[in-house]
OpenMM code with the backbone's topology and positions (N, CA, C; nanometers):
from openmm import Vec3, app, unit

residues = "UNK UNK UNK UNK UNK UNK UNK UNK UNK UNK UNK UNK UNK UNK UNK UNK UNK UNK UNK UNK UNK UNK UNK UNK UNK UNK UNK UNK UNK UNK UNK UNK UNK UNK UNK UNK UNK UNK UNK UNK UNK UNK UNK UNK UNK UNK UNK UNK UNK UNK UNK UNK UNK UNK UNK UNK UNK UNK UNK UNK UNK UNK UNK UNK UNK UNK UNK UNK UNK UNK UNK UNK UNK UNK UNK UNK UNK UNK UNK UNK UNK UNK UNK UNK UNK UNK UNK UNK UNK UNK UNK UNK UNK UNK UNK UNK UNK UNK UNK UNK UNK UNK UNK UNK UNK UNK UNK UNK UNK UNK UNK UNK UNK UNK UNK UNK UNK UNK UNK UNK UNK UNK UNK UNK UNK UNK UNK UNK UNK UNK UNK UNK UNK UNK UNK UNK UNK UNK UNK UNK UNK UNK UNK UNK UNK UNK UNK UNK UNK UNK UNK UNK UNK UNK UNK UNK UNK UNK UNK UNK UNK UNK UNK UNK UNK UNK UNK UNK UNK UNK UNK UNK UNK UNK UNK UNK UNK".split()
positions = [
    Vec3(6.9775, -9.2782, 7.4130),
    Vec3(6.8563, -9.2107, 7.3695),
    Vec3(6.8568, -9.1914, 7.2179),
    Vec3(6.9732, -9.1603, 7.1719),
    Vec3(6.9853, -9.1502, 6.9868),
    Vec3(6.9616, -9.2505, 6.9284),
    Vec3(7.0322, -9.4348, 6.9799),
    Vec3(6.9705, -9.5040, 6.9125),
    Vec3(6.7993, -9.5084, 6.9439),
    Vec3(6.7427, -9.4886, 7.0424),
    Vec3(6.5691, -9.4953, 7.0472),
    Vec3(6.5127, -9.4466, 6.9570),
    Vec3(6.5143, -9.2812, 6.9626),
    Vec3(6.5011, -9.1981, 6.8183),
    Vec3(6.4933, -9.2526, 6.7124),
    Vec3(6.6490, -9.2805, 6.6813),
    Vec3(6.6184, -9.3563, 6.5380),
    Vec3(6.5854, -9.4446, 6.5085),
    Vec3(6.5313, -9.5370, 6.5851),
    Vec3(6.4211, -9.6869, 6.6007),
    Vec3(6.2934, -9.5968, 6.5553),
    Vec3(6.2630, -9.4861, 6.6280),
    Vec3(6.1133, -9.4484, 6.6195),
    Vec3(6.1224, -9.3709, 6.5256),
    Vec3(6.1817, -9.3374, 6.4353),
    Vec3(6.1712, -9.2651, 6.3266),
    Vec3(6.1829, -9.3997, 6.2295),
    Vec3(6.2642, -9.4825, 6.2063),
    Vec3(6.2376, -9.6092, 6.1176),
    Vec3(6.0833, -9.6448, 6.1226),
    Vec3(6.0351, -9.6452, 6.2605),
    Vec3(5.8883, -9.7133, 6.2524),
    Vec3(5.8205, -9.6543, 6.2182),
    Vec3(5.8182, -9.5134, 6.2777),
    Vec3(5.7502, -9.4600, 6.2309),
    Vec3(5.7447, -9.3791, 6.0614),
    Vec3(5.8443, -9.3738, 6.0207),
    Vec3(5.8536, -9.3883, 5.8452),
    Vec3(5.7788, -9.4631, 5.7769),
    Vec3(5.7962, -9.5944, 5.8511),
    Vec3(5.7568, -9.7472, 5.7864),
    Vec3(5.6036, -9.7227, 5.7764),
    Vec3(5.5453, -9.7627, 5.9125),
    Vec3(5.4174, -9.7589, 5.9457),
    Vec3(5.3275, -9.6327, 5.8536),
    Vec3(5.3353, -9.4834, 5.8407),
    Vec3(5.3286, -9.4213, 5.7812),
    Vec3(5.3207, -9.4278, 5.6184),
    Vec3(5.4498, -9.4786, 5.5737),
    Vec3(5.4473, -9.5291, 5.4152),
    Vec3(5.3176, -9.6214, 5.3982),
    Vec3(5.3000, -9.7215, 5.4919),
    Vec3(5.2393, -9.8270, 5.4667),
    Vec3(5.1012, -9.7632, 5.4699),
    Vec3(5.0863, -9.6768, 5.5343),
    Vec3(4.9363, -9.6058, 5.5361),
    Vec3(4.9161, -9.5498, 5.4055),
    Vec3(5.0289, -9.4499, 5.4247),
    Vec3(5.0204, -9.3826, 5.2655),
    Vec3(4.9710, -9.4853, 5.1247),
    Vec3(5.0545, -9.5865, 5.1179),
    Vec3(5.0534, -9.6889, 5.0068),
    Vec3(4.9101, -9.6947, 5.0403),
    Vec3(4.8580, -9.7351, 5.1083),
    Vec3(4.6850, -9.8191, 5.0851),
    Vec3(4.6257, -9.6779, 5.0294),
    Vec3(4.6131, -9.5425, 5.1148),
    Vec3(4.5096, -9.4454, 5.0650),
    Vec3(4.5412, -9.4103, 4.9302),
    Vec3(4.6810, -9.4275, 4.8808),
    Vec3(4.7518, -9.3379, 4.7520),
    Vec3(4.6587, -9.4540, 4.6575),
    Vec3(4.7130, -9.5575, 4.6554),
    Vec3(4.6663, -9.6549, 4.5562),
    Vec3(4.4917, -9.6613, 4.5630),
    Vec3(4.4364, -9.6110, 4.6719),
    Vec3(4.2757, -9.6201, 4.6301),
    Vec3(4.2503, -9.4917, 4.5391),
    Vec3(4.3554, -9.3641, 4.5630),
    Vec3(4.3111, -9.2934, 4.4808),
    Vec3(4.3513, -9.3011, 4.3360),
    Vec3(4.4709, -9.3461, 4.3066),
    Vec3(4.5657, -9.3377, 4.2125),
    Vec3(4.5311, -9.4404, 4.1369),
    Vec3(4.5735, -9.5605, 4.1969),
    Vec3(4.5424, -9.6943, 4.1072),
    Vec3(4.7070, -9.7558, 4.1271),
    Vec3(4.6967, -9.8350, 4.0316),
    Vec3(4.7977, -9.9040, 4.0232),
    Vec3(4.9113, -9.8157, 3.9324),
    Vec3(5.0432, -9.8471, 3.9878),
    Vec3(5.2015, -9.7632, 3.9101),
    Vec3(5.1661, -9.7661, 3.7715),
    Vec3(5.1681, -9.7040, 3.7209),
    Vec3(5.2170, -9.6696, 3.5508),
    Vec3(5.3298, -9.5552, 3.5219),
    Vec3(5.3860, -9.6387, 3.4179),
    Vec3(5.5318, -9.5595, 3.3593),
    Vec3(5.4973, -9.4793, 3.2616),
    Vec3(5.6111, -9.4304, 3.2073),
    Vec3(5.6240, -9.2923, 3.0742),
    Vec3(5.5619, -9.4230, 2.9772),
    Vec3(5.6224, -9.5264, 2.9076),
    Vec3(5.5994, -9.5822, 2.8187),
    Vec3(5.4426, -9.6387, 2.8410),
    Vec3(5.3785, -9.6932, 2.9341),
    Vec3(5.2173, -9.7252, 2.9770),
    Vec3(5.1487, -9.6146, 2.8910),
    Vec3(5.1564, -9.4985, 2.9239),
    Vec3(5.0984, -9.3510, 2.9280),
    Vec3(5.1046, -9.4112, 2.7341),
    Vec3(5.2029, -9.3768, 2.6890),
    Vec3(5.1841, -9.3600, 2.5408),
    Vec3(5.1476, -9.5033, 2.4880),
    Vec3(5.1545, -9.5839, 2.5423),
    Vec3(5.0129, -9.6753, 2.4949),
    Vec3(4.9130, -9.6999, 2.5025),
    Vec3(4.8351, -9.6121, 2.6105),
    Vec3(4.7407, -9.6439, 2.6575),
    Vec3(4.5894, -9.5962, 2.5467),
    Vec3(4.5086, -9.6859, 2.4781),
    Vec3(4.3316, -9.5971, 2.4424),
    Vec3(4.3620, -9.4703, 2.5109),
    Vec3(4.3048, -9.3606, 2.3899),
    Vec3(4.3045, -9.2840, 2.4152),
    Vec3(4.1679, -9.2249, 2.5974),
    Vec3(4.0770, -9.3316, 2.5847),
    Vec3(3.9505, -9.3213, 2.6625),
    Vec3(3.9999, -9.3651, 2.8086),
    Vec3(4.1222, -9.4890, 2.7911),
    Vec3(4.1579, -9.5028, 2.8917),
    Vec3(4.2824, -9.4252, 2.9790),
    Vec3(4.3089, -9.3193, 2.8777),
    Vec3(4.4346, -9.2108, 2.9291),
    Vec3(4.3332, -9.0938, 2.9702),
    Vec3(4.2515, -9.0730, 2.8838),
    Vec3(4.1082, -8.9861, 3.0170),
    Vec3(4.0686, -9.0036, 3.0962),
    Vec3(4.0684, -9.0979, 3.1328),
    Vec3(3.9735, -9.1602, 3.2916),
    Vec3(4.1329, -9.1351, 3.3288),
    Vec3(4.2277, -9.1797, 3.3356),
    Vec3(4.3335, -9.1848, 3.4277),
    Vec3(4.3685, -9.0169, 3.4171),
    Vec3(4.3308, -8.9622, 3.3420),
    Vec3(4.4008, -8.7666, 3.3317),
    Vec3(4.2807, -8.7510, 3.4529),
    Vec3(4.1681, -8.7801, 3.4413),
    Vec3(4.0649, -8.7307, 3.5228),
    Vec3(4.0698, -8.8064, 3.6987),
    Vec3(4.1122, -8.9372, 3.6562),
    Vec3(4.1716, -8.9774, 3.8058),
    Vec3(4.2583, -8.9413, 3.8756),
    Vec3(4.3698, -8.8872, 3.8350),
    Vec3(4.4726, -8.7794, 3.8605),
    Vec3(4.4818, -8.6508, 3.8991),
    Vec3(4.3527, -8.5712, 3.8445),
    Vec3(4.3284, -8.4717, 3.9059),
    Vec3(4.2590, -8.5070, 4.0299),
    Vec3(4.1913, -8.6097, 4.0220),
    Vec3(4.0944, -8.6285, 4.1838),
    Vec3(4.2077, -8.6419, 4.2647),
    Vec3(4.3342, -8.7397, 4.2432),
    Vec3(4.4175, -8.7924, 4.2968),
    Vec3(4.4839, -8.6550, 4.3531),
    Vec3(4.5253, -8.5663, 4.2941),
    Vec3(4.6124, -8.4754, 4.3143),
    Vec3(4.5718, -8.3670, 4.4062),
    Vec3(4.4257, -8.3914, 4.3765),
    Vec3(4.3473, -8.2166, 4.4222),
    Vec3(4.3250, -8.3230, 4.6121),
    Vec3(4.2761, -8.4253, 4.6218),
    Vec3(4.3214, -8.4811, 4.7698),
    Vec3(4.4199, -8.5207, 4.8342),
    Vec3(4.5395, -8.5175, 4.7374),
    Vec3(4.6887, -8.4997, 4.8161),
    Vec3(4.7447, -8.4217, 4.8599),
    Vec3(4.6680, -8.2867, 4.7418),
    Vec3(4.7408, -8.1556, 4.8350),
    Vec3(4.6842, -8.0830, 4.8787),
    Vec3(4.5398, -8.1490, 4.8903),
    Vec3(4.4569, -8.0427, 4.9682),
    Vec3(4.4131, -8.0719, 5.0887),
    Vec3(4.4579, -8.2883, 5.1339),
    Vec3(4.4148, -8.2793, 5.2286),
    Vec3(4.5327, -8.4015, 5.3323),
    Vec3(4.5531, -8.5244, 5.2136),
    Vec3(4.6516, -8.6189, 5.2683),
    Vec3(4.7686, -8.5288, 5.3253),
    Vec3(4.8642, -8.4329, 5.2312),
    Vec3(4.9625, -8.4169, 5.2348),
    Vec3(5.0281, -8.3530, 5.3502),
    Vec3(4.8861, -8.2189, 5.3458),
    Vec3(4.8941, -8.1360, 5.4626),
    Vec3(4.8901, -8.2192, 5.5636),
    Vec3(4.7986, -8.2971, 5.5882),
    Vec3(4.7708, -8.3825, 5.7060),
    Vec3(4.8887, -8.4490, 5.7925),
    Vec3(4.9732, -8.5248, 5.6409),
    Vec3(5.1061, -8.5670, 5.7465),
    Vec3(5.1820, -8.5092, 5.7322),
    Vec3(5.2026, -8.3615, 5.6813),
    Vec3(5.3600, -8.2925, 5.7534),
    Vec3(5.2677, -8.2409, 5.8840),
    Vec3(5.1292, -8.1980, 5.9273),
    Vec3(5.1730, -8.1662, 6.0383),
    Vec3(5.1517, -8.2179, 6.1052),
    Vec3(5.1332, -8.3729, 6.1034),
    Vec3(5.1177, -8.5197, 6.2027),
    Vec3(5.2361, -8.5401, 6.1706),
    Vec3(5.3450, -8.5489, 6.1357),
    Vec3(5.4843, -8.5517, 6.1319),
    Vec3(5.5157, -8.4532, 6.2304),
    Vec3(5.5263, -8.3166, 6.2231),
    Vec3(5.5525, -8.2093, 6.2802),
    Vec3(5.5034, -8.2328, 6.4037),
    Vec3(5.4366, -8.2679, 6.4478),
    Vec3(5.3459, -8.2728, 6.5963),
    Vec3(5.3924, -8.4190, 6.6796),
    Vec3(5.4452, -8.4840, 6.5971),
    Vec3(5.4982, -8.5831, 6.6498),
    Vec3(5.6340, -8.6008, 6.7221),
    Vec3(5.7248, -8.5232, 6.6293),
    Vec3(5.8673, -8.5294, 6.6245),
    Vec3(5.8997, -8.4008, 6.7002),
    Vec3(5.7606, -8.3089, 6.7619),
    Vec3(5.8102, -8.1608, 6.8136),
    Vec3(5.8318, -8.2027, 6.9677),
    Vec3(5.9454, -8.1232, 6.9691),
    Vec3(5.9992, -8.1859, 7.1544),
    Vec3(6.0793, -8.2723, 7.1834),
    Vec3(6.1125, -8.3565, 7.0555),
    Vec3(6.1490, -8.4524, 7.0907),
    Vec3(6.2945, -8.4509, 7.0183),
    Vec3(6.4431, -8.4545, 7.1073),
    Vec3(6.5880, -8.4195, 7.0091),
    Vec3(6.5813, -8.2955, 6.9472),
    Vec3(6.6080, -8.3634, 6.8105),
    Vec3(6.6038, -8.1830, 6.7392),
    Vec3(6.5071, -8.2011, 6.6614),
    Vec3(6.4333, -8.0635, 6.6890),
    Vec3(6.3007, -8.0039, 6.6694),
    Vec3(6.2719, -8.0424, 6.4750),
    Vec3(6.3995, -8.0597, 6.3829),
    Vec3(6.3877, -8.0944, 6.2650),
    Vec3(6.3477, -8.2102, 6.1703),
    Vec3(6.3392, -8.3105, 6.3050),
    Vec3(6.2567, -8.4692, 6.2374),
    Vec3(6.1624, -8.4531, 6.2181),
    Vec3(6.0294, -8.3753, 6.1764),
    Vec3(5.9563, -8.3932, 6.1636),
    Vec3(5.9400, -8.3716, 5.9793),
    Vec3(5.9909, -8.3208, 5.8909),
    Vec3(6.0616, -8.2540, 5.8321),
    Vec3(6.0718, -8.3509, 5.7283),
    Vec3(6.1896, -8.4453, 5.7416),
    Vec3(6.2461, -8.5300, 5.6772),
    Vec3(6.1227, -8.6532, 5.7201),
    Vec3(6.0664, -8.6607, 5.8125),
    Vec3(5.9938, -8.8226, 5.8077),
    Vec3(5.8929, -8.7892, 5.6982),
    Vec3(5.8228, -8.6777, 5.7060),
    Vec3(5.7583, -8.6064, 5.6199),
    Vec3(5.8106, -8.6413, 5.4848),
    Vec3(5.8988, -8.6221, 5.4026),
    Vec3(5.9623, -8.6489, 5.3042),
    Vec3(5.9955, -8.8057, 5.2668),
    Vec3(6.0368, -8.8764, 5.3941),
    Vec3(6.0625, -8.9799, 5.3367),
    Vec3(5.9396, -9.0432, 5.3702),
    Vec3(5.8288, -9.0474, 5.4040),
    Vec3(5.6688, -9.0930, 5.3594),
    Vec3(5.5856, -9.0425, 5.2315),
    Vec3(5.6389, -8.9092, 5.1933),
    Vec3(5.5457, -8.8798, 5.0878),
    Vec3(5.6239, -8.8976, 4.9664),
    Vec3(5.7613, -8.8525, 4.9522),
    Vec3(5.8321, -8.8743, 4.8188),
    Vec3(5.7902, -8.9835, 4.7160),
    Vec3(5.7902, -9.0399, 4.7208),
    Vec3(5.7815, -9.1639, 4.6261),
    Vec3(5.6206, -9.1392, 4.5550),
    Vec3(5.5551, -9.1152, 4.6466),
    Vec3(5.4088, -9.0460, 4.5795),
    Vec3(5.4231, -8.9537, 4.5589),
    Vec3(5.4489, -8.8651, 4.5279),
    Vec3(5.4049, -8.7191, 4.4517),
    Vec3(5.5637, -8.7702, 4.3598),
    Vec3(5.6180, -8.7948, 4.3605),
    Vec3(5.6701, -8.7653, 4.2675),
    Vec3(5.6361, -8.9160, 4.1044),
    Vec3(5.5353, -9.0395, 4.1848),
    Vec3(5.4506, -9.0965, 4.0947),
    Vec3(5.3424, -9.0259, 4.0046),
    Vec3(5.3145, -8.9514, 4.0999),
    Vec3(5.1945, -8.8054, 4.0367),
    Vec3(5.2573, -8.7233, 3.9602),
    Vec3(5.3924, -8.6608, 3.9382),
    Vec3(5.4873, -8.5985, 3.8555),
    Vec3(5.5124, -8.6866, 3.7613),
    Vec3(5.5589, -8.7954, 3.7877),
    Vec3(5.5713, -8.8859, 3.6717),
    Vec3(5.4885, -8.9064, 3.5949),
    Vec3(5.3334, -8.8818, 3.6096),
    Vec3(5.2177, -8.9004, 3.4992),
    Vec3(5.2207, -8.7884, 3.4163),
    Vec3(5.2265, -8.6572, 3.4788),
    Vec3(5.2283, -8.5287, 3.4252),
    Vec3(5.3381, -8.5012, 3.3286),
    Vec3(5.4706, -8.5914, 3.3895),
    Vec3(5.5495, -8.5730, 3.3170),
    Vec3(5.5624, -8.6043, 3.1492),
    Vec3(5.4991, -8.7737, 3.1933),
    Vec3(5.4717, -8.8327, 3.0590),
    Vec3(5.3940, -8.7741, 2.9605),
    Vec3(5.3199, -8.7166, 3.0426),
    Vec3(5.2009, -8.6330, 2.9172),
    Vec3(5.2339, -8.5413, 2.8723),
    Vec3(5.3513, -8.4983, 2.9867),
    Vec3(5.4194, -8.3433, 2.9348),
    Vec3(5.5215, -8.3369, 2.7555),
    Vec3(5.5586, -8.4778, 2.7436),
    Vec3(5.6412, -8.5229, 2.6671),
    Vec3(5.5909, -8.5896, 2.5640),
    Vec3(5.4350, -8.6065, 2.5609),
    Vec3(5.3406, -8.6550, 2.4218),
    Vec3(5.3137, -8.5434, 2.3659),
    Vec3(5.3145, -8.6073, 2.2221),
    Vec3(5.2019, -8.5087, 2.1173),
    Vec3(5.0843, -8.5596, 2.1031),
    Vec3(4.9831, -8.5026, 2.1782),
    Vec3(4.8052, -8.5165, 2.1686),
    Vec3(4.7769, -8.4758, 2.0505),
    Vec3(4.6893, -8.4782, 1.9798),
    Vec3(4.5950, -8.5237, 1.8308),
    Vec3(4.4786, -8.3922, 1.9004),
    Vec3(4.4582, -8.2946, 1.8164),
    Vec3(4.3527, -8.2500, 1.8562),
    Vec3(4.2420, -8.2818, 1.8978),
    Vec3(4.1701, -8.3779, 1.8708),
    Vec3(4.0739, -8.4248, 2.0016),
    Vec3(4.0988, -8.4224, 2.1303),
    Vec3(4.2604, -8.4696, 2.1971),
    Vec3(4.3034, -8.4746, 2.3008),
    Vec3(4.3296, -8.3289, 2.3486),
    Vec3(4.3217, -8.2730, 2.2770),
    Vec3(4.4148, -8.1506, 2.3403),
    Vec3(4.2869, -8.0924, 2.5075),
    Vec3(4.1475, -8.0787, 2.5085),
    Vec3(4.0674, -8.0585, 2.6074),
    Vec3(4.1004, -8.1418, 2.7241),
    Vec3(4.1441, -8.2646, 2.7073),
    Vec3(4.1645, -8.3074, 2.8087),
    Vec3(4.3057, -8.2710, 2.8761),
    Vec3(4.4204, -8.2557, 2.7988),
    Vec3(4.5398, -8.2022, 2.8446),
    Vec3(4.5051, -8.0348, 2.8980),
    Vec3(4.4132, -7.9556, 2.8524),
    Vec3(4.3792, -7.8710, 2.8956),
    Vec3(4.3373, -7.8619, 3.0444),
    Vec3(4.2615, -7.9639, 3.0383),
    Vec3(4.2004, -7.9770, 3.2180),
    Vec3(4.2929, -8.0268, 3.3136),
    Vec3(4.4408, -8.1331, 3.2090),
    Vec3(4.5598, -8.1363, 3.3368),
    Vec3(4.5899, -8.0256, 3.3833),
    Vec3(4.6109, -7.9166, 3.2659),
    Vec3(4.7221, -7.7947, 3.2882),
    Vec3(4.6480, -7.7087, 3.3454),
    Vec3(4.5104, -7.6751, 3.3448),
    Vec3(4.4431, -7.5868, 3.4303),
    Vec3(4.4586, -7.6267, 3.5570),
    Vec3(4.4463, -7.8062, 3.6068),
    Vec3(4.4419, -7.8136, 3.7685),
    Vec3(4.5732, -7.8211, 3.7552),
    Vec3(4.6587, -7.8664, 3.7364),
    Vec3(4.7743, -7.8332, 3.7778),
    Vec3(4.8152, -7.7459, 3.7695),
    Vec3(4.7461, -7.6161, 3.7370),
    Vec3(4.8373, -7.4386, 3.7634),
    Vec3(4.7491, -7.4360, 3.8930),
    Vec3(4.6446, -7.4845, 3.9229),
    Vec3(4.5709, -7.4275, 4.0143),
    Vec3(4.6313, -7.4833, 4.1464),
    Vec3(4.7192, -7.6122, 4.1489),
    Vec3(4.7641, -7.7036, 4.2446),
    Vec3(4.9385, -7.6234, 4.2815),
    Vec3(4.9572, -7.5692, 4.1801),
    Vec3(5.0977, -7.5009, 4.2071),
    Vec3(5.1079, -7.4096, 4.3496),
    Vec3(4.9879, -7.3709, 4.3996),
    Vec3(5.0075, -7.2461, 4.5506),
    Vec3(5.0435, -7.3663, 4.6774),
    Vec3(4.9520, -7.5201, 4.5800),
    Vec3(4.9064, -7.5895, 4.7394),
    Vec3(5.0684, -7.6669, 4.7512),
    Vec3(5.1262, -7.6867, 4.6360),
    Vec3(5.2328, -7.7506, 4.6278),
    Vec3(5.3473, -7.6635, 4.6956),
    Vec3(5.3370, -7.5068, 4.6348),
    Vec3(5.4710, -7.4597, 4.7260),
    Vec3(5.4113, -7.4457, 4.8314),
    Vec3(5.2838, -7.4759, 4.9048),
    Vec3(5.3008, -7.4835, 4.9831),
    Vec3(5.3207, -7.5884, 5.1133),
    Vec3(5.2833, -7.6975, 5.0845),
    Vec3(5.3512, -7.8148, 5.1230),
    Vec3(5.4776, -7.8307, 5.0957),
    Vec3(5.5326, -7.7974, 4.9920),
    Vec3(5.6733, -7.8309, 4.9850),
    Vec3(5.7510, -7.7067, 4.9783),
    Vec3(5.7681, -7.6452, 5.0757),
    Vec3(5.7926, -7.4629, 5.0962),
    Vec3(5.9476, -7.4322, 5.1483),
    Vec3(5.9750, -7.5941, 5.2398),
    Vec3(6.0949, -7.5909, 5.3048),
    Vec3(6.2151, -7.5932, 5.1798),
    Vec3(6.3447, -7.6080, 5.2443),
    Vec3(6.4548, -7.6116, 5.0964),
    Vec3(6.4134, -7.7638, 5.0253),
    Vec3(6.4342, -7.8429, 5.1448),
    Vec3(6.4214, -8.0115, 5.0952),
    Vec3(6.2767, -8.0191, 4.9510),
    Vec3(6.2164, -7.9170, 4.9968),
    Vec3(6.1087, -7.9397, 4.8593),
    Vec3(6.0527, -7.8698, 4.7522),
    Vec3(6.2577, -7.8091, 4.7103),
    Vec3(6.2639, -7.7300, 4.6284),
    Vec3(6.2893, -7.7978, 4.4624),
    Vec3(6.3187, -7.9484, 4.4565),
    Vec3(6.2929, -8.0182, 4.3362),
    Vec3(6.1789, -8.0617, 4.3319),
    Vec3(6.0955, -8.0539, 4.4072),
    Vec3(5.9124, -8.1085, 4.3792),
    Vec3(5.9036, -7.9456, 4.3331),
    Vec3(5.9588, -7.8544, 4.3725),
    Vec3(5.8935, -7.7261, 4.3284),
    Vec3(5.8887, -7.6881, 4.1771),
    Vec3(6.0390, -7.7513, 4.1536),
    Vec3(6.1030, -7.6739, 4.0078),
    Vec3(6.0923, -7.7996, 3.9215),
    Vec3(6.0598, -7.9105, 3.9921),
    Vec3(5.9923, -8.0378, 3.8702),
    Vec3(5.8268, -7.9445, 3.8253),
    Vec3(5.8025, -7.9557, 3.9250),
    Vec3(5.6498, -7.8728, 3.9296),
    Vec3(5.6513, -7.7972, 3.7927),
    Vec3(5.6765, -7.6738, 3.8085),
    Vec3(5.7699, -7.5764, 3.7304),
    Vec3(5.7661, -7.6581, 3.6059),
    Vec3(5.8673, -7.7191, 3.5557),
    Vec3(5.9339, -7.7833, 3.4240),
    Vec3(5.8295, -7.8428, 3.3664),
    Vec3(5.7465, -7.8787, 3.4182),
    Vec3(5.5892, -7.9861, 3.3848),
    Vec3(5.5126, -7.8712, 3.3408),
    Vec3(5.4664, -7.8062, 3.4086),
    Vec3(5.3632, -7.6858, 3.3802),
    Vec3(5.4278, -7.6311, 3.2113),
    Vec3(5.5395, -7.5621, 3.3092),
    Vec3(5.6036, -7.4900, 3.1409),
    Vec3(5.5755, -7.6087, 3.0020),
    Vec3(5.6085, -7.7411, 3.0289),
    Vec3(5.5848, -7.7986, 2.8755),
    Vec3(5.4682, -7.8352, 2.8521),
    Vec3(5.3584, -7.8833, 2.9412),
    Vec3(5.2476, -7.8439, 2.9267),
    Vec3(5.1988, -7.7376, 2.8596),
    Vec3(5.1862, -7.6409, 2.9501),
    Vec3(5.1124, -7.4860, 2.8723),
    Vec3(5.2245, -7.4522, 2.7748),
    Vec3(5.3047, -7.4554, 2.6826),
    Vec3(5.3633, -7.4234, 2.6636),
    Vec3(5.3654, -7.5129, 2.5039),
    Vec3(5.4696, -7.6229, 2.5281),
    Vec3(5.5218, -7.6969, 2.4202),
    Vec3(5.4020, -7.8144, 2.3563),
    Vec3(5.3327, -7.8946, 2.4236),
    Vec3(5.2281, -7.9691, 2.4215),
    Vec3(5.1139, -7.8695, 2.3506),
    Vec3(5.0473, -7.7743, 2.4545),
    Vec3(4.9169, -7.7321, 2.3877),
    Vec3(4.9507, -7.6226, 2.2687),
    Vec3(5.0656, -7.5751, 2.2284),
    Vec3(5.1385, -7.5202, 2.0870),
    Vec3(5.1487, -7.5999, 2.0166),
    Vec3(5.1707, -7.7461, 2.0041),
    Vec3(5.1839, -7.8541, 1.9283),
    Vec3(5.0456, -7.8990, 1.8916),
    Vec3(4.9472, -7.9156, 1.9857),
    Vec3(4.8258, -7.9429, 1.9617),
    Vec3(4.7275, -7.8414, 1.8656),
    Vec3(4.7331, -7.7243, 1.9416),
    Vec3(4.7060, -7.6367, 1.8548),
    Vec3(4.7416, -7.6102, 1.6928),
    Vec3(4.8570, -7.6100, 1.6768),
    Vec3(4.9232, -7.6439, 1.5421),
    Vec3(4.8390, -7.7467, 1.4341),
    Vec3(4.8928, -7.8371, 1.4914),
    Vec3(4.8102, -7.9917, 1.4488),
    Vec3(4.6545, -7.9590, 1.3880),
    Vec3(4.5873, -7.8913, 1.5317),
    Vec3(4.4562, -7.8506, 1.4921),
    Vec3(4.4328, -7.7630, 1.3785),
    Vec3(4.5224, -7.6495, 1.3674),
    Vec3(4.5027, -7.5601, 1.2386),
    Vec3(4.5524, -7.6511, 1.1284),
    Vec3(4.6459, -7.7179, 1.1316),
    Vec3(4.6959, -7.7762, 1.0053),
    Vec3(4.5470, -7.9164, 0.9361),
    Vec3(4.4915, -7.9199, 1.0603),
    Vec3(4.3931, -8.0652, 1.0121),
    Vec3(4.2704, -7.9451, 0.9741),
    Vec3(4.2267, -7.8309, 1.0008),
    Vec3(4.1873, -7.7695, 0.9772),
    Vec3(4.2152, -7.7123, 0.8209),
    Vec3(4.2966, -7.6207, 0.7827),
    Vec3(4.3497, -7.5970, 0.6455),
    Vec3(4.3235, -7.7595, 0.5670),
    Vec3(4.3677, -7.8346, 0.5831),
    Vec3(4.3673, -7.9244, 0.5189),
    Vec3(4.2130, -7.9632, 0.4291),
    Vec3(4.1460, -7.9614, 0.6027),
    Vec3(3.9756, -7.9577, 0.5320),
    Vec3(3.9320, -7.8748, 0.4591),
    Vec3(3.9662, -7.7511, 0.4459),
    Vec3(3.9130, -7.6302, 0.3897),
    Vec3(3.9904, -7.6518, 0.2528),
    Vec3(4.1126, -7.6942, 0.2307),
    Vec3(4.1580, -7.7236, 0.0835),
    Vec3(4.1054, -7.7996, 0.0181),
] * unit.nanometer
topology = app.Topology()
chain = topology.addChain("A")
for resn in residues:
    res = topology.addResidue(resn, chain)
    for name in ("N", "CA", "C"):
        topology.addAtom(name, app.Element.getBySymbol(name[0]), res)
């Protein structure tokens, strides 16, 4: 019976990812890295800050929930009551933490005061996404999506829009001299 289980947890991982991949990528788009991000037109790093929030605000408000508890409902009854848990994890990981990786990158640029409104509207939805996140990821296993979470926000609100701001008074003084 243990090897069956773990046949149906492989498939069902698999099958699952493979779902995930098609809906993630209609919302998301195609992978981009830290280095993409800092090359990208500035017009074309807005549409993707603004695709990201769409992306983010339907992962955790509606994909995410959806399959831990279609995970959970699947795997309940069946061995130990805790597979539902981990299939959960190993279907969504790789996406949200692609969605961290954008935030991250931006977390780690210096925006030009023009930019700074749009980094504003990351860091507003992403404080606002922080309740839905601990709460999808509430168990221990999704206590580094929590405190990545965390580390992003802080340099965001924090180190980024202080830098921007700066910039802005200094291009400011400058004009007035």
């Amino acid at each position: 019976a243990k090897g069956h289980l773990d046949k149906l947890v492989r498939v069902y991982v698999t099958e699952r990812k493979s779902f995930m991949y098609a809906h993630f990528r209609k919302l998301w788009g195609e992978k981009s890295g830290i280095c993409d991000v800092r090359r990208l037109e500035w017009e074309v790093l807005e549409a993707k800050i603004m695709r990201w929030i769409r992306a983010v605000h339907c992962c955790l408000r509606g994909i995410l929930p959806f399959e831990k508890q279609l995970s959970n409902h699947v795997f309940r009854g069946i061995g130990n009551d805790a597979i539902g848990e981990p299939c959960f994890f190993a279907i969504v990981t790789d996406y949200v933490a692609e969605l961290l990786d954008f935030a991250d990158a931006l977390s780690s640029c210096r925006p030009s005061p023009e930019k700074l409104q749009e980094i504003l509207a990351l860091y507003r939805s992403f404080s606002c996404f922080r309740s839905d996140i601990n709460s999808v990821f509430e168990s221990e296993a999704g206590q580094t999506i929590r405190v990545r979470t965390d580390c992003i926000l802080s340099r965001l609100g924090g180190e980024v829009v202080s830098l921007a701001l700066s910039d802005f008074e200094e291009t400011l003084l400058r004009e007035l001299c």
